[in-house]
N, C-alpha and C positions, 0 to 999 in steps of 0.2 A: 627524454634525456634526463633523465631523473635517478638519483640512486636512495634507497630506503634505507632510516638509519632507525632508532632505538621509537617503540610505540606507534610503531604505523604512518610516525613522521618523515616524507620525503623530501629530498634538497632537490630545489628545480635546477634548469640551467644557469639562473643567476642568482643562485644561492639562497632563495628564496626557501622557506620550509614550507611547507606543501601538508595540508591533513589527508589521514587518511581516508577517502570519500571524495576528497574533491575533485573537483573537474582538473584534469592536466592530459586530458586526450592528444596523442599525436592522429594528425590527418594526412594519408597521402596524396599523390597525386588526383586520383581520381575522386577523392574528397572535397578535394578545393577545386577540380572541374562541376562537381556536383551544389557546391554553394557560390561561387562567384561567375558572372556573366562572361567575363575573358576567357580567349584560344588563344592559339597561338598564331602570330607572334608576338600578343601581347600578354600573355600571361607570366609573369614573373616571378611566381611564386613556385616554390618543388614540395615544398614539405612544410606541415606545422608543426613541432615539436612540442610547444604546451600552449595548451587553449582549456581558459575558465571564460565563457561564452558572456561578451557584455562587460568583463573588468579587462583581461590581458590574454594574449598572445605572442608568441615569441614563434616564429617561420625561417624558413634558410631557401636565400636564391644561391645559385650556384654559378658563378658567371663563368662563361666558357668563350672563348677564340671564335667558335663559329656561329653565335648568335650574330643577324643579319647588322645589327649596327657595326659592329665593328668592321664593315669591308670600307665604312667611311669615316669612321671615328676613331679612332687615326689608326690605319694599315700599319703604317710603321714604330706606332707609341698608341696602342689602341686601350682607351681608355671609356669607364662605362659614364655615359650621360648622367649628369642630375638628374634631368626632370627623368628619367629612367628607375635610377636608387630612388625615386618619391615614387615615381606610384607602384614599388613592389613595394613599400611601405605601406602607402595608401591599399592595396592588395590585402596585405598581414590583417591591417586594422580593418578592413572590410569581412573577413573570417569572423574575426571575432566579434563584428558587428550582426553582421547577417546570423549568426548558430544562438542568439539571446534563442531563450523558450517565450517569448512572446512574440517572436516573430513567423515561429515553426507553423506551417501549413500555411503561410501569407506569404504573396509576392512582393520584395520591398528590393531595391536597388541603395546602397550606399555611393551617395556620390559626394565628392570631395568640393566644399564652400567655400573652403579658405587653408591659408598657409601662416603660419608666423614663426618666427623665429628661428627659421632654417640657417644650419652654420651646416658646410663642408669642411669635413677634418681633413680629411688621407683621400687620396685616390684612390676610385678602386679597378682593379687592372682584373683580363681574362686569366683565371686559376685561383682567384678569390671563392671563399662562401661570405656572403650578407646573411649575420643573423642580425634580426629584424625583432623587436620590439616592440607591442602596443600597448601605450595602457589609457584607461579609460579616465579623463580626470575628472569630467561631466557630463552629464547629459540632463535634458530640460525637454520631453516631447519627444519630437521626429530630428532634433538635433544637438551636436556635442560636440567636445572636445577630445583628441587623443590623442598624447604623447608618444613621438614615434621615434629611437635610436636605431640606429644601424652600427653592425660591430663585422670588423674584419679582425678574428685572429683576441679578443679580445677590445680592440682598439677602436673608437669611434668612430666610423668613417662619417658619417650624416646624422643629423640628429634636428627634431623642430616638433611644430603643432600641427596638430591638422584640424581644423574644423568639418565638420561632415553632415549630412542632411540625409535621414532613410526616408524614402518616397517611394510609390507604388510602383511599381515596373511596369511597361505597358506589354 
């Protein structure tokens, strides 16, 4: 989701300028089956929209009426969970964790250590898309920090920290 303006410089989805060269790969479905350990019915993620592998990623869940939570989260006012909006977050940020070039041809699992400073904005209801956000603010080793928004329409629906730990997958 990028459009090209004057020298090879492109504007991302959040208005980022983008050179020409650099990483802003979309990933489909079967991309993000091929780098994260989730099926269905837990995989949360449809699409990456732009991925520089190791600093940011920006992903779209698509939430729909007949995903299985909603037959009990509420039938009649059916609303998507937190800890659901977290980990298609934690999801996003795991793309962009697992595709670094020094992880390529190694088995490594991201797994989520910690949480902070998570604020719910908005709800987000079936007929939404969550664009999702990751950005990388640290890393130290096999572990980091990443900043994860979610946006409905524009509008913050979630937004927090995630701490994360890459370890060997068995």
């Amino acid at each position: 989701m990028t459009e090209r303006g004057e020298g090879g410089i492109m504007r991302g989805l959040w208005g980022r300028n983008i050179q020409q060269g650099e990483a802003s790969s979309m990933k489909d479905i079967q991309d993000i089956l091929s780098i994260l350990p989730h099926r269905y019915p837990f995989l949360l993620v449809d699409r990456i929209l732009e991925l520089e592998p190791g600093v940011r990623a920006v992903g779209l869940k698509n939430v729909t009426v007949n995903e299985p939570q909603f037959t009990g989260h509420w039938p009649e006012n059916p609303v998507m969970p937190g800890v659901l909006m977290i980990e298609a977050m934690a999801q996003v940020g795991g793309v962009m964790l697992l595709t670094m070039p020094e992880l390529e041809g190694r088995n490594f699992t991201a797994l989520m250590a910690g949480l902070d400073a998570f604020k719910f904005r908005r709800k987000v209801i079936p007929g939404d898309q969550l664009i999702i956000e990751a950005v990388m603010e640290r890393r130290k080793g096999n572990m980091g920090r990443v900043a994860i928004t979610a946006r409905v329409n524009g509008e913050t629906a979630v937004e927090g920290i995630f701490t994360f730990a890459l370890v060997p997958a068995v």
